[in-house]
Every structure is written in structure tokens, then in C-alpha cells.
C-alpha positions in Angstrom: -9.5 12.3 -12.6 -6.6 10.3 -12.4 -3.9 11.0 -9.7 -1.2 13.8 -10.4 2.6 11.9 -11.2 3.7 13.3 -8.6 1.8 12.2 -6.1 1.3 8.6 -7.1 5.3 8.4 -7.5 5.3 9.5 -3.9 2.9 7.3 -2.2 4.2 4.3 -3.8 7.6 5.2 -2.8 6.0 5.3 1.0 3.9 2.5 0.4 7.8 0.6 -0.7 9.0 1.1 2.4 6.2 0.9 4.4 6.8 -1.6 7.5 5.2 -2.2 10.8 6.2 1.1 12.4 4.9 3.6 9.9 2.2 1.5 8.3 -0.4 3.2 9.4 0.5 6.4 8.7 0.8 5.2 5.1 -2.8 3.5 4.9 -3.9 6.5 6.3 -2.5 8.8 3.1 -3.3 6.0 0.8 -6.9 6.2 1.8 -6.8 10.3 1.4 -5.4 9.3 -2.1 -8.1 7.3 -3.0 -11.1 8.9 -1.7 -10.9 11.7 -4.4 -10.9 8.9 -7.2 -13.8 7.3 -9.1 -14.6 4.2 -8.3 -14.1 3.4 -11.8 -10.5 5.0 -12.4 -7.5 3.1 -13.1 -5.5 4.9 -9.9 -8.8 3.8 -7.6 -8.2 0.3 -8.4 -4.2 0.6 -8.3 -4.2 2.2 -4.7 -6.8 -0.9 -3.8 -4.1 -3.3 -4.1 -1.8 -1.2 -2.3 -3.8 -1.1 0.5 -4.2 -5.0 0.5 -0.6 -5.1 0.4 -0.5 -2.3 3.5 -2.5 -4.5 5.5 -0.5 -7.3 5.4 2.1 -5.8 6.7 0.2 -4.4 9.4 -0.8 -7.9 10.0 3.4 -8.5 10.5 3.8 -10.5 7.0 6.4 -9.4 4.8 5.5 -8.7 1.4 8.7 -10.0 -0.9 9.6 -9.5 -4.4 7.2 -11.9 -5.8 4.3 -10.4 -4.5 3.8 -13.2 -1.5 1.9 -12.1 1.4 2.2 -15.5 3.3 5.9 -14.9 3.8 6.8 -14.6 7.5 9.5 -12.8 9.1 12.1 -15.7 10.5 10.9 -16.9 13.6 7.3 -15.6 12.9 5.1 -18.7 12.5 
């Protein structure tokens, strides 16, 4: 069963803002999110890419508009 509105409007909100101080925390709720989804559901495979996304922040990239996870922070090399 796919995940409720509400809920999915909520994470990606966190997942938004997400940066190296709370990222965790978010992965952590992301996870939660997608453990009670079939492999097969849209919202399974959505909340995959978030956490791909997630961990390159945790990794200290930013993730920009486009999408880029190779951007560095200035003076990050």
C-alpha cells in the first residue's frame, strides 16, 4: 500500500532540508517509511532515491538543484 499524502509530503519536506547535522535522523525515518512498502510499489522505489540522495549528504556533498551529487561545499575538495 502506497504511503499516506501526508506522510510522504512530510518526509520529503525533511528529506529538503536535510543536511549534515540532522541527516541521520532523516535516513533513519526514511528507512521506517520504507520498510512497510513492497518492494514493488511506486513510494518503495521513490524513497530509494531519497535515500541515495541522504547519503550523499552524509558523505558532506551538497545535493543542488539539478540533482548533482558531486557538488562540494566551497573549500571542500
Amino acid at each position: 500500500m502506497p504511503l499516506d499524502r501526508e506522510v510522504k509530503s512530510k518526509l520529503r519536506e525533511k528529506v529538503s532540508l536535510a543536511n549534515k547535522s540532522n541527516v541521520d535522523e532523516i535516513i533513519a525515518e526514511v528507512e521506517a517509511a520504507r520498510a512497510g512498502l513492497a518492494p514493488d510499489d511506486k513510494d518503495y522505489e521513490r524513497l530509494g532515491g531519497w535515500l541515495e540522495d541522504l547519503s550523499h549528504i552524509a558523505g558532506g556533498k551538497v545535493i543542488g538543484r539539478t540533482g548533482d551529487p558531486g557538488a562540494q561545499p566551497d573549500g571542500m575538495g
